[in-house]
C-alpha positions as CSV (number, residue, x, y, z in Angstrom):
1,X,-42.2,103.5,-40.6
2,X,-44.2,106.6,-39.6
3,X,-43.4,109.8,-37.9
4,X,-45.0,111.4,-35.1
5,X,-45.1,114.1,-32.8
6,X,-42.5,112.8,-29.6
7,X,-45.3,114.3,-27.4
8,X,-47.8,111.6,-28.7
9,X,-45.0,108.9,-26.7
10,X,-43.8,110.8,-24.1
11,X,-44.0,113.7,-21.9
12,X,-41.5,116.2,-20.1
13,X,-40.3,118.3,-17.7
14,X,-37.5,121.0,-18.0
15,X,-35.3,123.0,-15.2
16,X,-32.2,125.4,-15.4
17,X,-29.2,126.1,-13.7
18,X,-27.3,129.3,-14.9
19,X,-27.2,128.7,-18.7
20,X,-27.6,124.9,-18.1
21,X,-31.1,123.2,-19.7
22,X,-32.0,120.1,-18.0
23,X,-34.9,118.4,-19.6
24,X,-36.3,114.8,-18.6
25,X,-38.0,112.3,-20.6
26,X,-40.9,110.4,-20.0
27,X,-42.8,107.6,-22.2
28,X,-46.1,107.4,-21.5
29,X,-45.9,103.6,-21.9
30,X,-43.0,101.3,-20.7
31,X,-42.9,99.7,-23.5
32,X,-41.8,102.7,-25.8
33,X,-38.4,103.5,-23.9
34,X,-36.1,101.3,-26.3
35,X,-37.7,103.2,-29.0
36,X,-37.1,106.6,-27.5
37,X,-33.6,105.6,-27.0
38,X,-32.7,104.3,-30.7
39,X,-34.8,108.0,-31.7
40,X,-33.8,110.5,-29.0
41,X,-30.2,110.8,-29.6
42,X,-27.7,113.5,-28.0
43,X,-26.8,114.2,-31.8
44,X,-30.6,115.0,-32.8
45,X,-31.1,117.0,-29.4
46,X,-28.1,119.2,-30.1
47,X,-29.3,119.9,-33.5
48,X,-33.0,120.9,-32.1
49,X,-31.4,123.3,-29.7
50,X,-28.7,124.1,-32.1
51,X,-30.3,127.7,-33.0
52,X,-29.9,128.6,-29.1
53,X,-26.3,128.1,-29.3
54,X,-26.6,125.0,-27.9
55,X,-22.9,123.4,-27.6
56,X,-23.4,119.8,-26.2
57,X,-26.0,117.4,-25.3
58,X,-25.3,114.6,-22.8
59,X,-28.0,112.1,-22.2
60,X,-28.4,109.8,-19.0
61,X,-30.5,106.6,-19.6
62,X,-32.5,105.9,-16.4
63,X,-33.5,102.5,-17.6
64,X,-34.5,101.7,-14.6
65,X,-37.1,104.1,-14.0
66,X,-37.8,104.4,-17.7
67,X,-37.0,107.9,-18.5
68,X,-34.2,109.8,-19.9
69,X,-32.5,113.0,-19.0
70,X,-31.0,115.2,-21.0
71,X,-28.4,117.9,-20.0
72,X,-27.6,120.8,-22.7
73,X,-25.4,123.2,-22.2
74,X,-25.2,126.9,-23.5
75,X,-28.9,126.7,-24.8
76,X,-30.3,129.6,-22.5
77,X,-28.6,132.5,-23.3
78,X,-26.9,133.3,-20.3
79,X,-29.5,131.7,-18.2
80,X,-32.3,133.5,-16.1
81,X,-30.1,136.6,-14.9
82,X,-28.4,137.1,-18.0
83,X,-30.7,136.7,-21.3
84,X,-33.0,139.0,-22.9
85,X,-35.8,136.3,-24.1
86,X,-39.2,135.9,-22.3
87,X,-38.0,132.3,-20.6
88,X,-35.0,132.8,-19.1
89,X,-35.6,129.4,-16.7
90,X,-36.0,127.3,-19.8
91,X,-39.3,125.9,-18.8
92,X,-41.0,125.8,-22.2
93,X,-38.5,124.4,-23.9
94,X,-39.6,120.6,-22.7
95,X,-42.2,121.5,-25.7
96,X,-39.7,122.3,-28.1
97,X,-38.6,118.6,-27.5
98,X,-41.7,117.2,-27.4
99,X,-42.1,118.3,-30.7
100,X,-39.5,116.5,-32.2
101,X,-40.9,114.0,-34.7
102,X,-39.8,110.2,-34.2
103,X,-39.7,107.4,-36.2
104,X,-42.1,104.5,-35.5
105,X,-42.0,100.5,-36.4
C-alpha cells in the first residue's frame, strides 16, 4: 500500500450554515468511490477538523451519484457572523480535506 494526497483521487466543494461545515466529495474516477469510502471515514474527518473544535462528523454516501458528503459540526467558530478567522464561510477548508493522505491497494 501507498499513500497519497486525497486531492490526487478526488476533488471538493465546501459551504456553511451558521457554524455548520458542509463539504462534498468527489472522485475523479468512478472507480475510486469504494476506496474513498473504506479511507474517508467520519472518525478520520473529525480528527482532521478536530483542532477547530470540531464535535461530530456525519457522512452521507451518495452511491448513486458517486460522491460523499460530509456534515461537521462546530468546526467554524461560530460561523461567518461570529468568528474572528479570515474564512468565516468555510470555503477553504474542502483543501484541508483534500489534503488528507489515503491509503492505496
Amino acid at each position: 500500500m501507498s499513500a497519497v494526497p486525497l486531492h490526487r483521487l478526488a476533488h471538493a466543494r465546501a459551504g456553511d450554515k451558521g457554524n455548520r461545515l458542509n463539504l462534498s466529495l468527489i472522485p475523479h474516477h468512478r472507480e475510486d468511490w469504494p476506496l474513498l469510502a473504506r479511507e474517508v471515514t467520519e472518525a478520520k474527518v473529525l480528527a482532521l477538523f478536530a483542532h477547530r473544535g470540531a464535535t461530530s462528523v456525519r457522512r452521507y454516501d451518495l452511491e448513486g451519484l458517486g460522491a460523499f458528503n460530509f456534515v461537521i459540526e462546530d468546526v467554524l467558530q461560530g460561523g461567518v457572523n461570529g468568528a474572528l478567522n479570515l474564512d468565516g464561510h468555510g470555503k477553504s477548508l474542502s483543501f484541508l480535506l483534500l489534503g488528507m493522505p489515503v491509503e492505496r491497494g
